[in-house]
MISE-557130 format. One record per residue: x, y, z of N, C-alpha, C in turn. Coordinates in pm, whole numbers, plus 50000, padded with zeros to 5 digits. Layout:
% residues N
XYZXYZXYZ;...
//
This chain:
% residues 122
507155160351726507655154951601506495148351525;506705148451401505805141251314506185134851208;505735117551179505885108951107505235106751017;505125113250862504265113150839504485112250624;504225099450597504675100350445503595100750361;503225112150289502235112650132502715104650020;501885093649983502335090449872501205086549784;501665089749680500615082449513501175078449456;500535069549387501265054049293500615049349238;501235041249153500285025949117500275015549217;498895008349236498925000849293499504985849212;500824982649237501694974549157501924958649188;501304956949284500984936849389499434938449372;499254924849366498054921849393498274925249574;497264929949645497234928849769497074917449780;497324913749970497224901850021496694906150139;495924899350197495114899950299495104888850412;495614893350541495614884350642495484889650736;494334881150837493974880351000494974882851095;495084894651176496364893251275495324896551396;496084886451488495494888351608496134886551767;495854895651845496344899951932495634899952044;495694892552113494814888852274493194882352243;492134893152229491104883752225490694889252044;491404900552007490904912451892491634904751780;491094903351678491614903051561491274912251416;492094913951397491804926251251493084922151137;492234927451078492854927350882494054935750879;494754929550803496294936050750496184931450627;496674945250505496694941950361497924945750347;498594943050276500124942850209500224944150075;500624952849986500604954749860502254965049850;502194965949776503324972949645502994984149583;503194993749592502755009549527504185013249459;503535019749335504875021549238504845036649251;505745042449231506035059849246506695062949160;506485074149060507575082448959508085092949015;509255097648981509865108948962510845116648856;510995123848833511745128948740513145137948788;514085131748771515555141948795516595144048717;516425155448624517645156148524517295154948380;515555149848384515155146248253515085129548257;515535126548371515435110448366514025105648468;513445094948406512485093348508513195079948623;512595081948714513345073248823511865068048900;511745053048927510355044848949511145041349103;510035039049187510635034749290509205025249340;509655014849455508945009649453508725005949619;507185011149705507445010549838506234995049868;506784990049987505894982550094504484992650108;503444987550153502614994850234502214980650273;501484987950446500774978850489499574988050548;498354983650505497074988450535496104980950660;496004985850766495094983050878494024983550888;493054969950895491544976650942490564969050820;489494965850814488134957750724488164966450637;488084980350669487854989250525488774988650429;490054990150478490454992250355491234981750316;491154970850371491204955750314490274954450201;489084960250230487654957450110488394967649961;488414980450052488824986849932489624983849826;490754975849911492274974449864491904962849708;490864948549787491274937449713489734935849603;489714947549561489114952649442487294954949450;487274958249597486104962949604485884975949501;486774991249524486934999049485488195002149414;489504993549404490404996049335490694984749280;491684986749171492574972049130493734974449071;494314962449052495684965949013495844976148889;496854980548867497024994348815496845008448855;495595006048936494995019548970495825030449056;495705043649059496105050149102495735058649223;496305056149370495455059349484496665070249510;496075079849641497035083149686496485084049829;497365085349952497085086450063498365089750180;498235091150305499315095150393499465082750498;500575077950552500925073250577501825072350676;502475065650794503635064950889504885055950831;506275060350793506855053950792508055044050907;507745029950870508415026850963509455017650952;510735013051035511635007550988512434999951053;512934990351003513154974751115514624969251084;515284967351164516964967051135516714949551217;517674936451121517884930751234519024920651195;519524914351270520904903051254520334886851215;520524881451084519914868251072521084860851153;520504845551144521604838251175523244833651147;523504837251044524174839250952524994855750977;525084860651103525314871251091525244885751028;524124881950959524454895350839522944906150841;523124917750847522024925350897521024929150736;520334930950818519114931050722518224947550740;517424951550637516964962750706515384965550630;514604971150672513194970550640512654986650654;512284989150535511305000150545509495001650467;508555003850527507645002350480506775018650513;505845015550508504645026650503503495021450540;503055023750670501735019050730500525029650748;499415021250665497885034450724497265027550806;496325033650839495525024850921493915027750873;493025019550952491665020650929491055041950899;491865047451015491415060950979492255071450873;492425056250780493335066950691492805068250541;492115078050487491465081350405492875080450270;492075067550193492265062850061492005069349966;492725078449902491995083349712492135079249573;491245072849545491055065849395491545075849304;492445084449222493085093149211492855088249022;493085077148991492665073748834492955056248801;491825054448746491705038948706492415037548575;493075026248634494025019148498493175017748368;494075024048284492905022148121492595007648101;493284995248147493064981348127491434977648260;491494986348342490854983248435489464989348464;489105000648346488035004348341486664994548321;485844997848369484354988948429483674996648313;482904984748250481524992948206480124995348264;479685003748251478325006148310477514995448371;477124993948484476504982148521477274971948589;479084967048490479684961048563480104957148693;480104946248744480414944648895482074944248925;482464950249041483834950549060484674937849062;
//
């Protein structure tokens, strides 16, 4: 079997970036918001997913080394999904989209607000 979601978007959150760590290892987790179009019927329909990105690289990439908000990436992804009961009895449910460090990012088109001029630093 294979788990496996393509997606391109706008990058629509500022990412957020935090240390997770696990026994003696610690590594980067970025969290952002990717926006998606589609079209059905003549209507456009926006949807809007979680991602969570694994790993120094593409933490750098994410928080505007090489991209920024608006921009348009695309890449593949695992989707994954989390069911659970609060206290309050009432269930809750979670779906996101996780890459990881070996997951090749594509800068696909820079937001017209977000274009750099020559020389500019990111």
């Amino acid at each position: 079997m294979l788990n496996i979601q393509i997606l391109v978007g706008r990058i629509a959150s500022k990412p957020v970036t935090k240390d997770v760590t696990s026994g003696d290892r610690t590594t980067k987790v970025t969290t952002f918001k990717l926006m998606t179009h589609e079209w059905y019927k003549g209507e456009e329909k926006e949807e809007a997913h979680d991602i969570e990105a694994w790993g120094e690289g593409l933490a750098k990439l994410l928080n505007g080394a090489t991209s920024r908000l608006g921009d348009t990436i695309g890449f593949a992804g695992q989707t994954r999904h989390d069911s659970w009961k609060d206290a309050q009895d009432v269930w809750h449910n979670r779906t996101w989209c996780v890459i990881d460090g070996n997951t090749k990012v594509a800068l696909i088109a820079r937001s017209a607000k977000n274009k750099r001029e020559p020389g500019e630093e990111g």
